[in-house]
N, C-alpha and C positions, 0 to 999 in steps of 0.2 A: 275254042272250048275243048277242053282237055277230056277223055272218053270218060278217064276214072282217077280219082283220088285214093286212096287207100290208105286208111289211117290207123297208126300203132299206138295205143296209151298204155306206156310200161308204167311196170312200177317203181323202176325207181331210173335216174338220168341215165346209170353208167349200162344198163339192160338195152337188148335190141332186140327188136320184133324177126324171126326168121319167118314166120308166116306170111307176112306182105312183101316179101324178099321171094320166097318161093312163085305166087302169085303172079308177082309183077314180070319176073323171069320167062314166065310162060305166055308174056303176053307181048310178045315182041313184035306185033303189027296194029296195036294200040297205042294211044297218045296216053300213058300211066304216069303217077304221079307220087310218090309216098311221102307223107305228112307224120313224124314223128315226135312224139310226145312226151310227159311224164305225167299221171296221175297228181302229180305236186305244181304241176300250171295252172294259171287261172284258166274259169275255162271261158270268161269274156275274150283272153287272149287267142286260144286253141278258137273258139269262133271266125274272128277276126281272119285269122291264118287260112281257114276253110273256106270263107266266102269269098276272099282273092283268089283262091286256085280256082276263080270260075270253072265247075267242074259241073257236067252233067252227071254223074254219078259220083256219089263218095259212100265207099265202105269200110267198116268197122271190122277190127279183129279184133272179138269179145271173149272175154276172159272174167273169171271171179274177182278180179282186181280191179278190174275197168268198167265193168257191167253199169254201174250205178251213173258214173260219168258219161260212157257211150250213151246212155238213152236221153241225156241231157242236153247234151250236145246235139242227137238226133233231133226231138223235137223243136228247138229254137231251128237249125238250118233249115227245116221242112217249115216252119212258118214262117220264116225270113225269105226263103225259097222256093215255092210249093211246085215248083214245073221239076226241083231237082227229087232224083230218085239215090232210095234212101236203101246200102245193102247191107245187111247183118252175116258176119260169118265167125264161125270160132267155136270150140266148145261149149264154152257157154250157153249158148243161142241152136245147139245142135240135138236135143230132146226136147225140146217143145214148141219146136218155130209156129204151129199151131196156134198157139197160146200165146206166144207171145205176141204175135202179128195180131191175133185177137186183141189183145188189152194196148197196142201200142196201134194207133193208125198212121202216125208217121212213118213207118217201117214200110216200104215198099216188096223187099226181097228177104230170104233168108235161104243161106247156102248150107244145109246144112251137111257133116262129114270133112271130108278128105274135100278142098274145093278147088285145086289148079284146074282140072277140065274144066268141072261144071262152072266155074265164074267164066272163061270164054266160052264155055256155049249162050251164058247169059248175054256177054256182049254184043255174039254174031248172030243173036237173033233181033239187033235194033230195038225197033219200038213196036214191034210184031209182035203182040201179047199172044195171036195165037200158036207163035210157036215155043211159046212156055213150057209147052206139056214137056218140052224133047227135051228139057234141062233136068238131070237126073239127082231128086234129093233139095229139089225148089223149093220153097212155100211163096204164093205169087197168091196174089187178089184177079180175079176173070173179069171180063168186059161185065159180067151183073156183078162185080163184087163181092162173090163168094170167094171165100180164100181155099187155095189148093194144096196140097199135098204131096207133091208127086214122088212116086218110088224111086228109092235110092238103086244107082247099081256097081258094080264093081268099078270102085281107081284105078287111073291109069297104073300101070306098072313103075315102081321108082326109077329106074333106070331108066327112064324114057322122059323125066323128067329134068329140066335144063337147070345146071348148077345156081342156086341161086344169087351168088356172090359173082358172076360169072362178069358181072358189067357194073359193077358195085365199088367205088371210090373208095377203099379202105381209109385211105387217112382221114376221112370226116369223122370216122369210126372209130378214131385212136384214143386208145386207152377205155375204151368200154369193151361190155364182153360181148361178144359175137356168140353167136350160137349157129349149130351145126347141127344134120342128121344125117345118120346112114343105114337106121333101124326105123322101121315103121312097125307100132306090134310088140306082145310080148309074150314070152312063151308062158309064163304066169296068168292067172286070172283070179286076181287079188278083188277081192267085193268093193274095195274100196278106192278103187282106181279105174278109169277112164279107158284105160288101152286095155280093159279086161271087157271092156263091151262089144268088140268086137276079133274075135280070132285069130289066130293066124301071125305070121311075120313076114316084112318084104325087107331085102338086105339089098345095097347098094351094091355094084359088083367092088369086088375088093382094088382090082387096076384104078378106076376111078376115085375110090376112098382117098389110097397113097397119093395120088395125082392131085386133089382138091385141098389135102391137108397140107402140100410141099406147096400150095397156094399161099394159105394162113401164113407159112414158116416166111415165106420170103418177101410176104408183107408187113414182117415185122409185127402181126397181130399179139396184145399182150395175152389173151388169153382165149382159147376155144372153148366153149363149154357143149359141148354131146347130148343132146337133148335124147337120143338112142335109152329107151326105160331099162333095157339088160343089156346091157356094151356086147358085156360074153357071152351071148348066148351060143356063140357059136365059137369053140376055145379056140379051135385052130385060127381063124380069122382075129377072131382077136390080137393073140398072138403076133399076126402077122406086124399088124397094126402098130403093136409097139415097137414091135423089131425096128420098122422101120422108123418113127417118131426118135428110139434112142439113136439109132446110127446119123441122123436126118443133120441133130445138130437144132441150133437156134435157138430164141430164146423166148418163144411161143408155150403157154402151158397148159395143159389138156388137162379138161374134167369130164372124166366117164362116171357114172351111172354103174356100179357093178352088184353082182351078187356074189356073196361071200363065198357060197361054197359050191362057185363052180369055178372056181380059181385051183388050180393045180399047182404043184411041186416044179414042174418046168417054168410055169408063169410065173412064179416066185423067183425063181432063180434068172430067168430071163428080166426080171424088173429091179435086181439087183445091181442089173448094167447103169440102169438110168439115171442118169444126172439130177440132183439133186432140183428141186422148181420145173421138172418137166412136166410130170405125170401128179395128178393127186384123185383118187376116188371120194365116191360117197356111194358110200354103203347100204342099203335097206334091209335092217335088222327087223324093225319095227315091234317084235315082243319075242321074247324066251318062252312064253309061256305055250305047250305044246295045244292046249285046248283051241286055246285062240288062234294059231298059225291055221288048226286045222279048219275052223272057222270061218277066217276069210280068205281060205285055200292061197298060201303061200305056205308050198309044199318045199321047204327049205331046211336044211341041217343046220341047227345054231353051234353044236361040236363043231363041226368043219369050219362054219364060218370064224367063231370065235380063235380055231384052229391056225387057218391063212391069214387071219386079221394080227395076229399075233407076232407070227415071221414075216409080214411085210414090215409092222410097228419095228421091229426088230434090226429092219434094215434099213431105217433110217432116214431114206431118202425119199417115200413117196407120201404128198401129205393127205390121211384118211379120215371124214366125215363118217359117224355112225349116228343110224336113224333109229329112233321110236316113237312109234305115234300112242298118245294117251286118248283113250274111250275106245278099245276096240271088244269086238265079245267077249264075255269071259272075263274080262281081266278087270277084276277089282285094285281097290289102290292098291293094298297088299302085295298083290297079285305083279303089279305095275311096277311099284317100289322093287321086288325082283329082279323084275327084267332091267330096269336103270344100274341095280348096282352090278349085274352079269356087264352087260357092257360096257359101265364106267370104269370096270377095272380092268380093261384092255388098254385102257390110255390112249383113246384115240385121239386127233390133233384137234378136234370137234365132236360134238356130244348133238345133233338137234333135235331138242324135242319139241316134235310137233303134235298138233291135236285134231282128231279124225275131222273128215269134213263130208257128209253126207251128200256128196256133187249128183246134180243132175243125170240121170241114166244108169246109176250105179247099181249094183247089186245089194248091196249095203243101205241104200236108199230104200231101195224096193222090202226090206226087211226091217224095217223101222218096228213093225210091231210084235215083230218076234224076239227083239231082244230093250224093245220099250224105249227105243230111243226118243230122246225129244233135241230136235238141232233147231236152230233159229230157219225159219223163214225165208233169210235175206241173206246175200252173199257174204260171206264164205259156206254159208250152212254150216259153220261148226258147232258140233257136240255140246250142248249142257250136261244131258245127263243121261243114264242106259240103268237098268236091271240092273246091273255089278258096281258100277260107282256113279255117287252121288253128283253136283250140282256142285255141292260145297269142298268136295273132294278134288273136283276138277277145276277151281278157280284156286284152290291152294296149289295143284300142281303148275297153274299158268302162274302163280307167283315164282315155283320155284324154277319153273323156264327162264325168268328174266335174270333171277343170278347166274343159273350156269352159263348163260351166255355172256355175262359180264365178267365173272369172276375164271370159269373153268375154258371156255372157248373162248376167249379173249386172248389166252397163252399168258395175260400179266404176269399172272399167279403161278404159274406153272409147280414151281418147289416148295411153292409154300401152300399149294393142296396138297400134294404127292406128298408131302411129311404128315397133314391132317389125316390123311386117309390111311398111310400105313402106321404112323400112329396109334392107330384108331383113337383118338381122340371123340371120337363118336362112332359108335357102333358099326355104320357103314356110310358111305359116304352119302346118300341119301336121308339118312339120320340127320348130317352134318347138312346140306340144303334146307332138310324141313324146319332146323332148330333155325337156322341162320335165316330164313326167310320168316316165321313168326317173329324175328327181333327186329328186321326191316321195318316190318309190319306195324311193331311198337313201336317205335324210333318215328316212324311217317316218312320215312325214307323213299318209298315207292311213288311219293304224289310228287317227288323232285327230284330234277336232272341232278347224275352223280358226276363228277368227275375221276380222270383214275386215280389224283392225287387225295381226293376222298373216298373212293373205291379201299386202294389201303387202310388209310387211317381207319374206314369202317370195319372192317376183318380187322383189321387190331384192337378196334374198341371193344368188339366182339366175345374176346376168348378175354380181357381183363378178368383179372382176378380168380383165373384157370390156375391149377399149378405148373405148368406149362408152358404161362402165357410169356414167360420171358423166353423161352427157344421157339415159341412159334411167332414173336415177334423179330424172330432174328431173323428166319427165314422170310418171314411178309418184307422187312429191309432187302434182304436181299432181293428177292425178285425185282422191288423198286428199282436198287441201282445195277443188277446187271443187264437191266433194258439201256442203260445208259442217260438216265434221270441223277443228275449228280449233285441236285436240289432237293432234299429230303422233305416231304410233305411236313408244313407247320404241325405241330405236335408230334411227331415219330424220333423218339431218341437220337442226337447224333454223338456217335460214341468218334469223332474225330480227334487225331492227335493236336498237340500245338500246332501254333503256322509255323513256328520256328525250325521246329523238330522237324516238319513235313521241308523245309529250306534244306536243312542240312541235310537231307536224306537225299534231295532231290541235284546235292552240288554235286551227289559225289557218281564219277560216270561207272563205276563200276552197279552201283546199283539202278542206273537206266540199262546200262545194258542187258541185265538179268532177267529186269521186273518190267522196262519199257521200254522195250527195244523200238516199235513203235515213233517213240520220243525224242532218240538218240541224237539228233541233230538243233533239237531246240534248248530254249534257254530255259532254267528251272522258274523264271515268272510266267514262263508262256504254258508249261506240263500243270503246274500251280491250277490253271483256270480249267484245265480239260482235263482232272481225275479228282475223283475222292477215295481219300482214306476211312478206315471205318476197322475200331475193335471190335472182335466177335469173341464168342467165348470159345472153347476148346472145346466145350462137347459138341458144337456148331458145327467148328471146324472139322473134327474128326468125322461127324455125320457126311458133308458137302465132301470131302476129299480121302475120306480113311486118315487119315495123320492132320497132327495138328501141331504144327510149331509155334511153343510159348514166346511173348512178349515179356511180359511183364504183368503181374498181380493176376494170375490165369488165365490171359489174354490172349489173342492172337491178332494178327494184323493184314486186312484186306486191302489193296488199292482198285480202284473200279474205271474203266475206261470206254468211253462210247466202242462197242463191240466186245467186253472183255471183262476181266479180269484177273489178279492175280495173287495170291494165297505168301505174303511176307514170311520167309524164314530166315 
């Protein structure tokens, strides 16, 4: 019979649990077991899974994501197997083990915090309930049944804790993201975040960092993600970090957690080295608006950040998420709609808007009546409505979240926003979501899967009958074929030449060598199937290139190729 099971319900396949990694790591004179999941299994199946590990203990790493499934699962094992003991650990579970263990009695334990120690003091105390007390941060039921409490006290020190990938099969793991820590803590104490509950920062020593990540590199891992809430809090170390990732080599890529403006002129310049697909941040802007920063104390420079976010975009190579969360104080839609077009017009590689969520323990929570909030009840507790915007405000902005994710974070579109928006075709590019998202809305577009090849078509149906609408359907084409889509969606103009034309063009090797070099070695039926032609106009052209070389009737002429294209003169 196996001590402990430990089970992770991610959210989505390619996600991995670092918490029952950590965990399990430290428990290397235990019989451990990790049970790995998706919220998207059935969970007759995840049962089945569980009752084979005959396991005297299985616990749970609870999260806003998995909450609702974890206590489902918990109850049927605990009535299928009532002698097994049932442990709860995670944030979720870690401000009201009280309460919770109250309203749930198949719940036997609750670890709540930081739990490497405290889960092995759990286990090296057997079945000795009285030595419960010495488990720090427990919630246990007593020989009469009263449930406990017991005081939390300081975690072990990070560096004292055993790597947790340290005896971990990477290749099982291939091609999902791994996740990583070196930061415990954040020197921020943001109302509405989880690592502002408690103080303080623990840092990995830096030898060990370089040493664990030249791990990842040389297992080929596709991607690392940093689960560290400020990468930089500390520049120098930081620093180091990359230095070493760029010179390292491989083809592993790291995602930090940064704050904008504590990025310097060196760290720019130092990140200028790095290879293109190494390195990409996610940003935490979350509002421009200074009332609100001040608010939920994220004591942060939007100048600066906007500043460094600007010359990294500039340099090309490292790809940057920027964050805003909608429902925070203060900030009315108005107010909101500001801050989206400050930061959309940075042109980040990703925009996420996300929407507050009133989590367990937070400060934010604890303030619900000062700023009238009303969040749901049930996990995620996200925002309805606050004092400064409405209910109805903020289900029009969750509409307009589902296009930018489709249309502007997607990358489809890329040229053919960036024309809408300096255009201005709409006042600001928030203008241009809230019009384009009421026409969804008419349309019924939102109650049905889109595809990309409908995706287009609908941004063209869109702007019909604009004056306009024939040069911003030229650019919606393009975006289409220079992803390399050489199949133009049913209804989108195809302005192609003859076959004939596109034969004679294609006999003569002077023009492969120019326009498809590429090609040079194929025959003009084989180049035929693997490129499209496409007239544009000249004012098209000239926008996309500066110059624009006429065809014919004030044309010009594109040919498009998986990776490419190239502008006929």
């Amino acid at each position: 019979m196996k001590d402990l099971v430990l089970v992770a319900i991610n959210a989505k396949y390619i996600h991995t649990n670092l918490a029952v990694r950590s965990l399990k790591a430290q428990l290397a004179d235990f019989d451990v077991e990790i049970v790995e999941v998706s919220i998207n299994d059935p969970l007759h199946r995840i049962i089945k899974l569980l009752l084979d590990t005959d396991a005297k203990r299985i616990g749970f790493s609870c999260y806003i994501w998995n909450i609702e499934m974890v206590l489902k699962l918990a109850e049927v094992l605990k009535k299928a197997r009532p002698q097994l003991q049932i442990i709860f650990g995670g944030p979720e579970v870690s401000f009201d083990g009280l309460g919770l263990m109250k309203e749930h009695r198949f719940c036997d334990f609750i670890i709540q915090g930081e739990a490497e120690d405290k889960l092995k003091a759990l286990l090296k105390s057997g079945d000795n309930l009285q030595k419960l007390f010495q488990v720090p941060g427990l919630c246990y039921r007593n020989l009469a049944g009263e449930i406990i409490e017991n005081p939390d006290a300081e975690p072990a020190p990070l560096n004292q804790l055993v790597f947790p990938y340290a005896n971990v099969d990477l290749d099982r793991l291939k091609n999902k993201i791994i996740y990583y820590e070196t930061i415990r803590g954040c020197p921020f104490a943001c109302s509405y975040c989880l690592s502002s509950t408690k103080p303080g920062l623990k840092l990995l020593d830096l030898d060990r960092v370089l040493s664990e990540l030249d791990f990842f590199i040389g297992a080929g891992v596709k991607q690392v993600k940093l689960v560290d809430r400020t990468f930089n809090c500390d520049l120098a170390r930081a620093k180091a970090i990359f230095k070493h990732l760029i010179k390292g080599g491989g083809d592993t890529n790291f995602h930090f957690e940064m704050t904008g403006d504590r990025i310097d002129d060196e760290m720019i310049d130092l990140l200028k080295t790095a290879p293109p697909g190494l390195i990409q941040f996610e940003i935490g802007v979350q509002s421009t608006s200074p009332d609100t920063l001040t608010a939920i104390g994220r004591k942060i420079s939007v100048s600066r950040t906007e500043e460094h976010v600007k010359k990294l975009l500039d340099q090309d190579n490292i790809h940057i998420h920027l964050d805003l969360i909608a429902g925070l104080p203060h900030e009315s839609y108005e107010l909101f709609k500001s801050s989206f077009n400050q930061v959309i017009a940075l042109r980040p590689d990703m925009l996420q808007l996300g929407f507050l969520k009133c989590l367990k323990g937070t400060r934010i929570r604890s303030q619900a009546d000062l700023h009238d909030y009303q969040y749901a009840s049930f996990v995620p507790y996200e925002i309805i409505s606050n004092k400064y915007i409405s209910a109805k405000e903020l289900y029009q902005l969750r509409q307009i979240e589902v296009l930018v994710d489709r249309y502007f974070n997607s990358g489809a579109f890329k040229d053919s926003l960036a024309f809408i928006f300096t255009a201005q075709i709409y006042p600001t590019p928030f203008d241009f979501f809230e019009a384009f998202s009421i026409y969804w809305e008419s349309c019924g577009y939102y109650d049905l899967g889109k595809s990309k090849e409908q995706l287009f078509l609908i941004l063209s149906d869109f702007f019909a009958g604009h004056e306009k609408s024939q040069l911003i359907g030229e650019w919606i084409k393009f975006d289409c074929l220079a992803q390399g889509n050489l199949r133009l969606p049913i209804g989108m103009a195809d302005t192609c030449p003859a076959k004939e034309w596109i034969f004679e063009f294609l006999k003569e090797p002077q023009n492969i060598t120019k326009y498809l070099t590429r090609f040079v070695n194929l025959a003009p039926k084989k180049i035929y199937t693997q490129v499209k032609f496409q007239y544009f106009s000249t004012t098209f052209l000239r926008q996309l290139s500066g110059q624009a070389a006429l065809s014919h009737d004030g044309q010009g002429l594109m040919v498009f190729y998986e990776g490419g294209f190239e502008i006929i003169n």
